[in-house]
C-alpha positions as CSV (number, residue, x, y, z in Angstrom):
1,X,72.0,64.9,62.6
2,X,73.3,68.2,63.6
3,X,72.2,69.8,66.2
4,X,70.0,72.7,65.5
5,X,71.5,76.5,66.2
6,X,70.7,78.6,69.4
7,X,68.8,81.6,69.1
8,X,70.6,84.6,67.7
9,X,72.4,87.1,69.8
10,X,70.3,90.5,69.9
11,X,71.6,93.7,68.4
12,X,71.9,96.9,70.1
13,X,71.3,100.5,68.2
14,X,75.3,101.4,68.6
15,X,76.1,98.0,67.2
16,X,79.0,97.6,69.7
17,X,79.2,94.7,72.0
18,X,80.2,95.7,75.7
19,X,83.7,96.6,76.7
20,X,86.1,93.5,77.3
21,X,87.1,92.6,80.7
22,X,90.8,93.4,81.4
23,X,93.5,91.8,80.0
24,X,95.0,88.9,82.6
25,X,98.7,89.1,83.0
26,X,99.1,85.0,82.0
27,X,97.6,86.2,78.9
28,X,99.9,88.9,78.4
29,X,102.5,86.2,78.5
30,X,100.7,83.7,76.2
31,X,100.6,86.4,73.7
32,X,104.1,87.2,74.0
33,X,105.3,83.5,73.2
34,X,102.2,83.1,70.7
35,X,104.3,86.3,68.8
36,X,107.7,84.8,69.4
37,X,106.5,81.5,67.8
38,X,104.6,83.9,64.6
39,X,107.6,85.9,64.1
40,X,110.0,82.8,63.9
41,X,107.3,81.7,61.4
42,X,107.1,84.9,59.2
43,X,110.8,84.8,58.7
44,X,110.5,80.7,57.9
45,X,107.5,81.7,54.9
46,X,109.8,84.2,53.2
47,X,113.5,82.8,53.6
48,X,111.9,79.0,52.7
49,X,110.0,80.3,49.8
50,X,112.9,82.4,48.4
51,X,116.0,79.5,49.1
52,X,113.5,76.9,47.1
53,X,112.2,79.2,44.3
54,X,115.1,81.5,43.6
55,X,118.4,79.9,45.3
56,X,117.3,76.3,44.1
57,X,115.5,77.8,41.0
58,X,113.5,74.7,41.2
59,X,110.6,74.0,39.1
60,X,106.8,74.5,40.0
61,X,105.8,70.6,41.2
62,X,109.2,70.2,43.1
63,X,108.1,73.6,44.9
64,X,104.7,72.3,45.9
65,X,106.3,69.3,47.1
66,X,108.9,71.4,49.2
67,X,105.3,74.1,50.5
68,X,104.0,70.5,51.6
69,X,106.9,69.1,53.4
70,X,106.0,71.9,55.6
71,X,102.6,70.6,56.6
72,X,102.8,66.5,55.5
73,X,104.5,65.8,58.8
74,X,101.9,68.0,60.6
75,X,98.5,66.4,58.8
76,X,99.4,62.9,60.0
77,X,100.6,63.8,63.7
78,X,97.8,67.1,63.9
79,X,95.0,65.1,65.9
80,X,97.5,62.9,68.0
81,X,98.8,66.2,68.6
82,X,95.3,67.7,70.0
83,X,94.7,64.2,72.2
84,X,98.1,64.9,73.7
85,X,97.3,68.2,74.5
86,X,94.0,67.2,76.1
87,X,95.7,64.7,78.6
88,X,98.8,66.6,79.9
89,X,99.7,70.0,80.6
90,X,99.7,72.2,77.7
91,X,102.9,74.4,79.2
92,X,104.9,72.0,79.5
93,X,104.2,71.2,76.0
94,X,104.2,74.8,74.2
95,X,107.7,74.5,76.3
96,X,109.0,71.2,74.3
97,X,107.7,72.5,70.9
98,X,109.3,76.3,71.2
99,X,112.9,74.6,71.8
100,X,112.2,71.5,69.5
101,X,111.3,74.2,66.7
102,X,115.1,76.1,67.4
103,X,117.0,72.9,66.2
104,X,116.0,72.5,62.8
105,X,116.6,76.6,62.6
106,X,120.1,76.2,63.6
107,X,120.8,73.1,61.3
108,X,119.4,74.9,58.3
109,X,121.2,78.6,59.0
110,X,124.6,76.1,59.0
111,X,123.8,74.1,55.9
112,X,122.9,78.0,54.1
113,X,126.0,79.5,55.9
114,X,128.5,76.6,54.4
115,X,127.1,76.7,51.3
116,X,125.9,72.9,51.8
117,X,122.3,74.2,50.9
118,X,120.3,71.1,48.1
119,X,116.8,70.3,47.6
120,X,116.6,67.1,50.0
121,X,118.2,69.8,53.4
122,X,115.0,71.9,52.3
123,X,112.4,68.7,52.5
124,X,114.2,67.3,55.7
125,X,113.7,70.6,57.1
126,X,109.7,70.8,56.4
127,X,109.2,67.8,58.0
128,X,110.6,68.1,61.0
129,X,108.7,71.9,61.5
130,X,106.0,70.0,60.6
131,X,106.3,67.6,63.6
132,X,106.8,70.2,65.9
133,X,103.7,72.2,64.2
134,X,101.2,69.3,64.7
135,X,101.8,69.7,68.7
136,X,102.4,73.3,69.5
137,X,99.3,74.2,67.5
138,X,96.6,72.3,69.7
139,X,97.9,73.2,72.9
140,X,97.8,76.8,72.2
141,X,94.7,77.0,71.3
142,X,93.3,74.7,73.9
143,X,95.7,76.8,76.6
144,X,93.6,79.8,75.2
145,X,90.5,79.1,77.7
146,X,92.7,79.4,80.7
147,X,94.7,82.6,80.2
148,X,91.9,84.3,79.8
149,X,90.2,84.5,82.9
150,X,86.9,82.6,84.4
151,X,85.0,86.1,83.8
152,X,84.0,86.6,80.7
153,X,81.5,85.0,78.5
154,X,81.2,84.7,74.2
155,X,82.2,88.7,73.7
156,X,85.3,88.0,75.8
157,X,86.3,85.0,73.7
158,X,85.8,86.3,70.5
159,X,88.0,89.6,71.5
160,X,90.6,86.7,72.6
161,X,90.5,85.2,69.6
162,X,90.5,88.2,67.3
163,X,93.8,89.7,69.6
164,X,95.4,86.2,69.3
165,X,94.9,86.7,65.4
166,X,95.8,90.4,65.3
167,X,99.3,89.4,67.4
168,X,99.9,86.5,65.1
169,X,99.6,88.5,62.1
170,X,101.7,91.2,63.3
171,X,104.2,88.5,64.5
172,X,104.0,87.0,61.1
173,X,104.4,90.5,59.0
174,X,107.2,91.4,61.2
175,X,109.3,87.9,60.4
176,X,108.5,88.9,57.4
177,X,110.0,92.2,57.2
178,X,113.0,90.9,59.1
179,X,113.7,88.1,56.1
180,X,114.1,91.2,54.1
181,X,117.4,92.0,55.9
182,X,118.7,88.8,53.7
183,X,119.4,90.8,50.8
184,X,122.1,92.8,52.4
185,X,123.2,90.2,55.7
186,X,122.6,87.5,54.3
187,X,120.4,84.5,54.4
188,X,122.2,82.3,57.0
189,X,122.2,85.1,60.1
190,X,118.2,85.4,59.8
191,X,117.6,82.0,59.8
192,X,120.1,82.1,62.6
193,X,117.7,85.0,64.6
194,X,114.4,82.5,63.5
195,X,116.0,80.5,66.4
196,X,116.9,82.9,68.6
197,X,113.1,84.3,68.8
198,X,112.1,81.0,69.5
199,X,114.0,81.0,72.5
200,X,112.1,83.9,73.5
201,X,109.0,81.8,73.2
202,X,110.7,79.3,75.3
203,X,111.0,82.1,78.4
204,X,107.4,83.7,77.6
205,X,105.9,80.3,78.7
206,X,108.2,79.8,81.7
207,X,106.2,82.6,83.1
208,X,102.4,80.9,82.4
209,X,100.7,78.8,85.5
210,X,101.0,75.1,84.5
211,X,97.3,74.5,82.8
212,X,95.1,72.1,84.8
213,X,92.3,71.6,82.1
214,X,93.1,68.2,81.6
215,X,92.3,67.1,85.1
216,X,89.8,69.6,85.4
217,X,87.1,68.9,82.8
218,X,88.7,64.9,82.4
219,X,86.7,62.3,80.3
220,X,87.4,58.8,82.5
221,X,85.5,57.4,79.3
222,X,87.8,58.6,76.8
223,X,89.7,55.6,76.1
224,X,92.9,55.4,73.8
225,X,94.1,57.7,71.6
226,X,91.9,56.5,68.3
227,X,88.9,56.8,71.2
228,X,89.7,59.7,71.7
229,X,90.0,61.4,68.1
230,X,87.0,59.5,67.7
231,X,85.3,61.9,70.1
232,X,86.5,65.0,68.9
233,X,85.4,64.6,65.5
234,X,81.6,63.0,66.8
235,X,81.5,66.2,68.5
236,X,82.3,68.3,65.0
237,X,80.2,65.9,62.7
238,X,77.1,66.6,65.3
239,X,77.7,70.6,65.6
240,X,75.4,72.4,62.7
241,X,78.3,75.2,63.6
242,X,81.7,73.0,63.7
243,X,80.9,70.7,60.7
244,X,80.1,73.5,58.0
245,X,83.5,75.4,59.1
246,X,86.1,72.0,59.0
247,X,84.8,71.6,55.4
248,X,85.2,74.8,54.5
249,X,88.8,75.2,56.0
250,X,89.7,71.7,54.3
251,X,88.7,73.1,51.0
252,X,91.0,76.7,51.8
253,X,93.6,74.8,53.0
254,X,93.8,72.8,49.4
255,X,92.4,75.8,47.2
256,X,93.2,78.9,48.6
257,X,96.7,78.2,50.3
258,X,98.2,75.7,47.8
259,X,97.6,78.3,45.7
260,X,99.1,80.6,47.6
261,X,102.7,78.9,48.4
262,X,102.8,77.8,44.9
263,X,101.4,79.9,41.9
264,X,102.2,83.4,43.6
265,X,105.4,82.7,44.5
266,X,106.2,81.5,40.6
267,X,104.5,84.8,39.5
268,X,107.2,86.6,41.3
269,X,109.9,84.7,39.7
270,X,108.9,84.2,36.4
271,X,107.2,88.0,35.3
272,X,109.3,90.1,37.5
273,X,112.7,88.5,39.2
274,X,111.7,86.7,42.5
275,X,113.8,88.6,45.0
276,X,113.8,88.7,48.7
277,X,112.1,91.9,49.0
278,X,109.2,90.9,46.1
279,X,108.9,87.3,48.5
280,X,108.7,89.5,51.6
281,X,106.5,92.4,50.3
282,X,103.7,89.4,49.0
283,X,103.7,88.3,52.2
284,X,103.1,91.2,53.8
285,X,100.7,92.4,51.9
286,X,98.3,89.1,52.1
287,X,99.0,89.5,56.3
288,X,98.7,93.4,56.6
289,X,95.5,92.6,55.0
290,X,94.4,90.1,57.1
291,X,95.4,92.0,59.9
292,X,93.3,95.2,59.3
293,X,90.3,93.1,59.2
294,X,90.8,91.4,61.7
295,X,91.0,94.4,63.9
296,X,88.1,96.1,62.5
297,X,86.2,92.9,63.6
298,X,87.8,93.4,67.0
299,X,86.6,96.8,66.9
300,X,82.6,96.1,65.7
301,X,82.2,93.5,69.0
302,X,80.7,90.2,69.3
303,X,79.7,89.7,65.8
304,X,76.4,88.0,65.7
305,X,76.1,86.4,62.3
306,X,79.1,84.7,61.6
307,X,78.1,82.6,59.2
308,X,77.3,85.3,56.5
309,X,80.8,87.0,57.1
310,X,82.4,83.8,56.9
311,X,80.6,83.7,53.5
312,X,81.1,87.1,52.1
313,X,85.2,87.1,53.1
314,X,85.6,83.2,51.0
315,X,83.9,85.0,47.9
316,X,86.6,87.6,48.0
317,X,89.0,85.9,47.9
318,X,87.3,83.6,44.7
319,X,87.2,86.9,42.8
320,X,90.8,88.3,44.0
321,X,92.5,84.9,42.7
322,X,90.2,85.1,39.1
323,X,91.8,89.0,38.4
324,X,95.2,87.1,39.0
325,X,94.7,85.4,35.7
326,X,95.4,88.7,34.0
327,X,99.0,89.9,33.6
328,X,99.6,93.6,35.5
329,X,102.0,95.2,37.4
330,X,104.0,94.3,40.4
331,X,101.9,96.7,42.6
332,X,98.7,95.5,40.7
333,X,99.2,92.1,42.3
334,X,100.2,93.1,45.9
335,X,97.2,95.0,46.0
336,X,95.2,91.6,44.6
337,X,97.3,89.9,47.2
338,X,96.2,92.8,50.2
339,X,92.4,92.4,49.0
340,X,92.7,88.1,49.5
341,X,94.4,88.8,53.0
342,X,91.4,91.0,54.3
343,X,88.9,88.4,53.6
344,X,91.4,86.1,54.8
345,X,91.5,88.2,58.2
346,X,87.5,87.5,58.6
347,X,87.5,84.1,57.9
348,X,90.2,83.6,60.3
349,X,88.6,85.3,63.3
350,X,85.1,84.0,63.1
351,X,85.9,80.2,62.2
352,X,88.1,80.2,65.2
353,X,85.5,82.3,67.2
354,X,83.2,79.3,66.3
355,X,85.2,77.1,66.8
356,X,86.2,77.9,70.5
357,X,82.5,79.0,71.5
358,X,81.4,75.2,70.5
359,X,83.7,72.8,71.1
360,X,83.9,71.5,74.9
361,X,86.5,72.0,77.4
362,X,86.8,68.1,77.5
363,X,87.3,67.6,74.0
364,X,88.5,71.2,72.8
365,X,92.5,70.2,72.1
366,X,91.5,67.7,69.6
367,X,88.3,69.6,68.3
368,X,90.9,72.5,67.2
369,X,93.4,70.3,66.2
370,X,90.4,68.6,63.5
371,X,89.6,72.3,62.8
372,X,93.5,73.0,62.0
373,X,93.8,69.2,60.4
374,X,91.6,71.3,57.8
375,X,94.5,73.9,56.9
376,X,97.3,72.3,57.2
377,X,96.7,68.3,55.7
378,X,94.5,70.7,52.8
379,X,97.6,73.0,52.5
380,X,100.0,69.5,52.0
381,X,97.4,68.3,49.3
382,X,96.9,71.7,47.5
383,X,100.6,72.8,47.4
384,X,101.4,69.1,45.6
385,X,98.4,69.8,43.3
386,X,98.8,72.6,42.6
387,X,102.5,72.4,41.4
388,X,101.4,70.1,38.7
389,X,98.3,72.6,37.8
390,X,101.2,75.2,37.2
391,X,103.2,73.1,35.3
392,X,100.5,71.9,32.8
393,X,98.3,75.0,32.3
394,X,101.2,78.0,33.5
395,X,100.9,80.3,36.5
396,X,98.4,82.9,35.6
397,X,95.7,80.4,33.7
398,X,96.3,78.4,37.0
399,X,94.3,80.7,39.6
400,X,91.4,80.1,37.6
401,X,90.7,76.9,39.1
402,X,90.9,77.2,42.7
403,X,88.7,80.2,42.2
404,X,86.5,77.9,40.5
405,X,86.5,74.8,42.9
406,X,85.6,77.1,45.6
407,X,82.7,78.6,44.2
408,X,81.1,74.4,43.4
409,X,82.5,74.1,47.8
410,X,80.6,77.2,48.5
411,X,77.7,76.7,46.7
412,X,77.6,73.3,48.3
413,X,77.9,74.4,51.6
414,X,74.7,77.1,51.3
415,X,72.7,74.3,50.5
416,X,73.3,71.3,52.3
417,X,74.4,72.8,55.6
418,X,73.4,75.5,57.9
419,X,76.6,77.8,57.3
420,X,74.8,80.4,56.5
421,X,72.7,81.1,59.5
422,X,75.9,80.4,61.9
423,X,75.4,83.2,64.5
424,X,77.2,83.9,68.1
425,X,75.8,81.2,71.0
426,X,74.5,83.7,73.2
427,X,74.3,87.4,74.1
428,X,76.6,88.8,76.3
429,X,74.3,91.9,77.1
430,X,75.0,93.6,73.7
431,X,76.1,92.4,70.2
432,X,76.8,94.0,66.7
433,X,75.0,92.1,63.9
């Protein structure tokens, strides 16, 4: 059975949880390679959404297959990937994945640049991101603990986490605005500069302290690597807090962003041209959301009931994707798409608050990489899905049913788990409700 939830964090009259402890330098330098990695990725969601949909012109199913050759490779490897990173030193790993991820940059930019550029490059190309994805993911999350500094407690983690988010969204929106440089240079060059920012990652993490969590909080009784993925989702499946969020992230990952790298995307091309800047402008609009939340949450404190946040940011994004099923203007939509990304931004921060409040130093690799698993193998299943939805019932009509699913996951959820009354583990001194 689960385990029943700590007493709630007390609230102070201001609201605001105590000032953070100062930023360490080795996070300084995490950060940096984290943004190096989310830029590289900004510029990969535009450029691979705009060669597939507009260059290929290809039709809805064959673009949810391409969206889920970005994350098939990753859902199979994603909790070998957070063993890994529990038994060896997460540097030396964030080191492989940032120069793995500039080869398939560089082979792509050449195949655009000769004019070489078919479906199957495209596909190849997903799955090998995808590889690199499944390993780079866990360790940075799991590397997150020791960057921060041994003096801090819950407050200090969740203003980790919600930075971490804030630079990966601002990493993200400015790949983003980069890919919009296409138009005028030229596809090939920015995929060409997606590899040269990932070379930056490559000499941000040169500069971080080899991480000695593995040896330090060892499990001699782990066994193999099944055993040991075995652990990590006990540890979930027991956790009133861990289980309710994986499900929940499972059923965003299918609903919420298959329906995102599909059905927006053919919007674009089919109402209003499917350009560069339209691809680029969505994006941003979904992350400069996201990313204004998510600092407002870093600005309110340690947030003491997560659970009901968690809640109220999943049901706004159930009503943003039901207006979608109404033709409007271009700017209506981005400002549908802005309204998704804030709840977007909540959801984000608190799940991975959660998340790295409950899962043990011993087992915390693979715990995140199960919490991930939820995104990205739901992301592979959605973006196939949903293709097919397009393609039978047409764009628009199509955003009705993820809205719908998620409301039969969410009402689920209120009633046969304790999501609701998720709150922070312990006070810190002060805490906002």
């Amino acid at each position: 059975m689960p385990r029943s939830p700590p007493p709630a964090a007390p609230a102070n009259d201001s609201g605001m949880s105590a000032p953070a402890p100062q930023t360490t330098p080795q996070f300084r330098w995490y950060l940096t390679g984290a943004s190096a990695w989310f830029v590289a990725f900004g510029i990969q969601q535009v450029m691979f959404t705009y060669l597939v949909t507009t260059v290929l012109h290809a039709p809805a199913n064959q673009i949810g297959l391409a969206q889920a050759s970005l994350t098939l490779a990753s859902a199979g490897l994603l909790l070998v990937g957070g063993a890994v990173a529990d038994q060896i030193d997460t540097r030396r790993l964030l080191l492989i994945c940032h120069a793995a991820a500039m080869v398939p940059a560089l082979v792509l930019a050449l195949v655009v640049g000769m004019g070489w550029l078919r479906y199957e490059w495209l596909l190849v190309y997903g799955l090998f991101m995808g590889m690199i994805t499944a390993f780079i993911l866990p360790a940075r999350e799991a590397m997150m603990g020791d960057v921060i500094g041994p003096d801090g407690g819950h407050a200090r983690i969740q203003r980790a986490v919600t930075t971490m988010v804030g630079i990966g969204f601002l990493g993200q929106i400015a790949g983003m605005l980069t890919a919009r440089l296409a138009a005028s240079v030229g596809a090939a060059p920015i995929i060409l500069l997606q590899a040269v920012v990932q070379a930056v990652g490559v000499a941000s993490t040169l500069r971080l302290k080899p991480s000695t969590r593995h040896t330090d909080h060892a499990d001699p009784d782990g066994g193999n690597q099944i055993a040991r993925i075995k652990a990590g989702w006990r540890e979930v499946r027991s956790s009133y807090a861990l289980f309710p969020v994986t499900i929940l992230t499972l059923a965003i990952g299918v609903l919420y962003i298959g329906a995102f790298l599909v059905i927006l995307p053919v919007i674009l091309r089919e109402e209003f041209g499917g350009n560069v800047q339209q691809f680029s402008t969505m994006q941003v609009s979904f992350w400069g959301g996201s990313i204004i939340s998510s600092l407002a949450i870093s600005r309110i404190g340690n947030i003491v009931h997560r659970g009901r946040f968690i809640i109220g940011a999943v049901t706004s994004g159930m009503v943003s994707l039901a207006l979608m099923s109404f033709k409007a203007p271009l700017v209506v939509l981005y400002g549908l798409v802005f309204w998704w990304g804030l709840g977007a931004g909540v959801m984000i921060s608190m799940s991975r608050t959660i998340v790295q409040e409950h899962a043990p130093p011993a087992h915390r690799a693979r715990v995140l990489s199960i919490y991930q698993l939820g995104f990205t193998g739901g992301m592979s299943v959605g973006a196939l899905i949903v293709g097919f939805v397009v393609d039978a019932l047409g764009a628009r009509t199509s955003t009705l049913v993820p809205a719908g699913a998620m409301a039969l996951v969410v009402t689920g959820l209120l009633t046969q788990t304790r999501l609701w009354s998720i709150t922070a583990l312990k006070p810190d001194a002060k805490a906002a409700p």
